[in-house]
C-alpha positions in Angstrom: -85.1 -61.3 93.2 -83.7 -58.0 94.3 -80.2 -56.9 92.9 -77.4 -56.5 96.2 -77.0 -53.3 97.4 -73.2 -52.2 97.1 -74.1 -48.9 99.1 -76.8 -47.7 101.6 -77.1 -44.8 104.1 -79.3 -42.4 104.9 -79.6 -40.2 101.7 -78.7 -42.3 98.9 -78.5 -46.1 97.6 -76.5 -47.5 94.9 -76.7 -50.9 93.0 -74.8 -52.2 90.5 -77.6 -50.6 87.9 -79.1 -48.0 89.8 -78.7 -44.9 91.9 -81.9 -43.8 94.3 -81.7 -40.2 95.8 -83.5 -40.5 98.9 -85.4 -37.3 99.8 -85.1 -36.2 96.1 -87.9 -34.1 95.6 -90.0 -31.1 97.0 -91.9 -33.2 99.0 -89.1 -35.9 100.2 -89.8 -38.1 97.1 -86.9 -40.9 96.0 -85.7 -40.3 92.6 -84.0 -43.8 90.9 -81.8 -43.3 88.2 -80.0 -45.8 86.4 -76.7 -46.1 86.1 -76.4 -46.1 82.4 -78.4 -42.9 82.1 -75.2 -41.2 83.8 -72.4 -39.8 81.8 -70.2 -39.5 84.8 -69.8 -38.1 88.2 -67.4 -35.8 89.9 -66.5 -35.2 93.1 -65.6 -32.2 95.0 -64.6 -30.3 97.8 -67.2 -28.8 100.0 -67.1 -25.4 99.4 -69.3 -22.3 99.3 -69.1 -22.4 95.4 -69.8 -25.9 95.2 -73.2 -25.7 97.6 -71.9 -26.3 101.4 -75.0 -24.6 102.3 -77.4 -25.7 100.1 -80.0 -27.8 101.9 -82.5 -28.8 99.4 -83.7 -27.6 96.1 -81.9 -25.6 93.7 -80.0 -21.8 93.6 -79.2 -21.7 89.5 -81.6 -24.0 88.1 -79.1 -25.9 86.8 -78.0 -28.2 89.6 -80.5 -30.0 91.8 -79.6 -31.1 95.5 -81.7 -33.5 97.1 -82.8 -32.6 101.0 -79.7 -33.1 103.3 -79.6 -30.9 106.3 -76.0 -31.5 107.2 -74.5 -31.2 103.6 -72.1 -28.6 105.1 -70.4 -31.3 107.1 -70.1 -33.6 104.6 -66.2 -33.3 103.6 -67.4 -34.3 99.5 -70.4 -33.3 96.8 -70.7 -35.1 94.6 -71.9 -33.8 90.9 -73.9 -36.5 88.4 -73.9 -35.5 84.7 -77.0 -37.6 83.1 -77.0 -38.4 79.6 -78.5 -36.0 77.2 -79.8 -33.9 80.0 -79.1 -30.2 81.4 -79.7 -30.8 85.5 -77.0 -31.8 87.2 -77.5 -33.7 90.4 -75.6 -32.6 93.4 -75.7 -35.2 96.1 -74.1 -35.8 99.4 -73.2 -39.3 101.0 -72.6 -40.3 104.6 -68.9 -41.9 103.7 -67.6 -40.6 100.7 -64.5 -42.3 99.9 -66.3 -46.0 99.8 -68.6 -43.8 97.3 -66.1 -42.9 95.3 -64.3 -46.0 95.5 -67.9 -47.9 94.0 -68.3 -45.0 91.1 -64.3 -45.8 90.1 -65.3 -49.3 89.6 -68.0 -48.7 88.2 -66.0 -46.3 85.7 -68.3 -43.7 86.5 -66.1 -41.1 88.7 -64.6 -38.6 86.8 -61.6 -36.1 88.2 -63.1 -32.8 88.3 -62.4 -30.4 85.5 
């Protein structure tokens, strides 16, 4: 039986144990991560600093951003911080304050530093 979905849209899904990136990789892949691999998220601002333009892929080789071609209209980017790891995910959602609202419950949202 499949776990409920607390969140769904377009470039993302989120579970009460895992996170899929939809469009995650070079070639559109779906990256799942669970939700216990994540340290926390933080979310920000769109910004030029934070990757308003950043369609896909990567600029520092630090942060990753799966494919989403209108990322500069999003109004939030969101960063996740994985557990023992040095890539950052940097991920946009369709509605970000039910987003955050699910990664506060799920104690996972973090104010940004």
């Amino acid at each position: 039986m499949s776990e409920p979905v607390c969140y769904s849209d377009a470039l993302i899904e989120i579970t009460a144990s895992r996170v899929l990136f939809r469009r995650y990789g070079i070639f559109g892949k779906a990256r799942r991560i669970q939700v216990s691999d994540i340290e926390k998220i933080v979310a920000r601002d769109t910004t030029l600093w934070t990757g308003r333009y950043r369609i896909h892929g990567t600029g520092d080789l630090k942060i990753w951003f799966p494919r989403d071609p209108l990322r500069a209209s999003r109004d939030k980017i969101f960063f996740a911080f994985l557990k023992g790891k040095r890539r950052i995910i940097g991920f946009t959602v369709e509605d970000s304050q039910r987003v955050m609202n699910i990664f506060l419950e799920q104690g996972l949202l973090k104010p940004a530093p």
